[in-house]
C-alpha positions as CSV (number, residue, x, y, z in Angstrom):
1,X,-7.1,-3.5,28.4
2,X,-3.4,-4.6,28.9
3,X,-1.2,-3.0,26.1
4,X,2.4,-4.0,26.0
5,X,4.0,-1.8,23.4
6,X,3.1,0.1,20.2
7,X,3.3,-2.4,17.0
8,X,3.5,0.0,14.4
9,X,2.4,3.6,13.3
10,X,1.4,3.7,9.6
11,X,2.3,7.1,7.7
12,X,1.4,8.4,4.0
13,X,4.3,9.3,1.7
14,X,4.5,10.8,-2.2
15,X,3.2,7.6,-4.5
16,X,6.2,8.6,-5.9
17,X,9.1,8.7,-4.2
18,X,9.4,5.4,-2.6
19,X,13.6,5.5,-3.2
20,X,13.3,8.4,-0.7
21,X,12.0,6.9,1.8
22,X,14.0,3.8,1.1
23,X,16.9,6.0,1.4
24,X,16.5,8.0,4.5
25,X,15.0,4.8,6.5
26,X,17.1,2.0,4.7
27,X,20.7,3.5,3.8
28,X,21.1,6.8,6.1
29,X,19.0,4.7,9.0
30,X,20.2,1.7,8.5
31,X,16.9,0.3,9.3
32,X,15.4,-2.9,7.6
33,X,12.5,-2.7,5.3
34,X,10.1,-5.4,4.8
35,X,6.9,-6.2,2.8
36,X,8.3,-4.6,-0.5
37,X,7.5,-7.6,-2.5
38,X,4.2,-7.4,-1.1
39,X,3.5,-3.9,-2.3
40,X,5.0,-4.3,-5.4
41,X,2.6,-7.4,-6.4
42,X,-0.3,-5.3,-4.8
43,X,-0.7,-7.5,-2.0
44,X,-0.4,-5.0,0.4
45,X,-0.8,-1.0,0.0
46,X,2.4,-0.6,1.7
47,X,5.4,-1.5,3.1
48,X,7.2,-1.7,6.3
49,X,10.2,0.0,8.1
50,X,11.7,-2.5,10.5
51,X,12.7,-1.0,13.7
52,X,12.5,-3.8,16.0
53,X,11.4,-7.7,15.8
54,X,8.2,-6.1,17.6
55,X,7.6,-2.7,15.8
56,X,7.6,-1.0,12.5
57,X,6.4,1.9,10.5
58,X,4.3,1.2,7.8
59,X,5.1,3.6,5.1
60,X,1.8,3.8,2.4
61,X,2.7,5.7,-0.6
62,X,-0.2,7.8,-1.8
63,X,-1.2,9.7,-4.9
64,X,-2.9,12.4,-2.9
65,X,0.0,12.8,0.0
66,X,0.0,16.2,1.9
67,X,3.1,16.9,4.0
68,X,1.9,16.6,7.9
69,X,1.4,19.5,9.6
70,X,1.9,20.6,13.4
71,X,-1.7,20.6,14.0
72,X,-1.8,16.7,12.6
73,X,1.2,15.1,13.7
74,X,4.2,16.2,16.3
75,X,7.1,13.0,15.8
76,X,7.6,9.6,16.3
77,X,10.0,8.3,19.1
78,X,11.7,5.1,18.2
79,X,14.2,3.9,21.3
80,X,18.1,3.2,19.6
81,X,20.1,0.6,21.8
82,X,23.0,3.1,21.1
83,X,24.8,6.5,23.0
84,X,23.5,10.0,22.0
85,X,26.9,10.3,20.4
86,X,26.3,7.3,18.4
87,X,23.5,8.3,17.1
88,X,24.6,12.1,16.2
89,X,27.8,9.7,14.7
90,X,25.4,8.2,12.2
91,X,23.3,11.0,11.4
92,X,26.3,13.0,10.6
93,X,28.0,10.0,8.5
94,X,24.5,10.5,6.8
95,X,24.5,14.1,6.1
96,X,21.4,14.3,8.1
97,X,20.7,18.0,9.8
98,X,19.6,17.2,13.4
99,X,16.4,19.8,14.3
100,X,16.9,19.7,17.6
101,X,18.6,18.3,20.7
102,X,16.4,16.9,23.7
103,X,16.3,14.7,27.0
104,X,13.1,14.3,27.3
105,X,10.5,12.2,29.3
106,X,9.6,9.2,27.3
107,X,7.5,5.5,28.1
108,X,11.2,4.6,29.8
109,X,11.8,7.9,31.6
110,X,13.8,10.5,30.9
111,X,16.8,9.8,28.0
112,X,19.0,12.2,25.5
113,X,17.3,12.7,22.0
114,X,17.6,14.0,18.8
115,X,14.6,14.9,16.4
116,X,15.6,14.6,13.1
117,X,12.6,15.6,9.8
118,X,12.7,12.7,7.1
119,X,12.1,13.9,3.6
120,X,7.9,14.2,3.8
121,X,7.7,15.8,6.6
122,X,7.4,13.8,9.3
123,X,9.5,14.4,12.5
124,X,11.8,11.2,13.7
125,X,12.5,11.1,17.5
126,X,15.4,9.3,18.3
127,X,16.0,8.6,21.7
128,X,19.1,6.7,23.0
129,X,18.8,4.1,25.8
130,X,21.5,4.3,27.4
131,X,24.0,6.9,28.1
């Protein structure tokens, strides 16, 4: 087996509050979201964070949701072409509390990070990739 990157990582949110997560990921992330007319017409069961032409995170919105806990789930690191200071920049223009302050080893070695939680839950690494 020759993998070449992680494609996506799929995670359950409240059936329910689909503006939240458009809000955090969309308008305070300013990440791309695609697939929404597909799980509106209930072609799909869920739509798709765009983080990169390559990767995404398939949010599913569930009627049964259960917050994640540390025994199921630690974070998700997405790389950010940006500084540390541009990302703490736009998390504080987003009124986003930062958990906790990092540089830790990654798949590209060892970069400065921030782990923010979005509102189900789940814990976002963001690493920069450049300094």
């Amino acid at each position: 087996m020759n993998a070449t990157a992680i494609d996506h990582v799929k995670l359950h949110i409240p059936e329910d509050r689909i503006e939240t997560a458009l809000g955090f990921y969309r308008d305070a992330l300013g990440f791309g979201i695609d697939g929404m007319d597909l799980y509106e017409s209930g072609a799909k069961p869920f739509f798709s964070v765009r983080l990169a032409p390559g990767a995404v995170i398939h949010l599913q919105p569930s009627d049964g949701f259960e917050e994640p806990t540390k025994a199921a789930y630690d974070h998700v690191a997405i790389r950010v072409d940006e500084t540390i200071d541009g990302i703490e920049a736009t998390l504080d223009d987003a009124g986003i509390e930062i958990d906790r302050r990092l540089d830790p080893l990654g798949a590209t070695g060892v970069a400065p990070a921030v782990y923010v939680t979005d509102p189900f839950g789940y814990q976002i690494e963001l690493k920069a990739e450049w300094e």
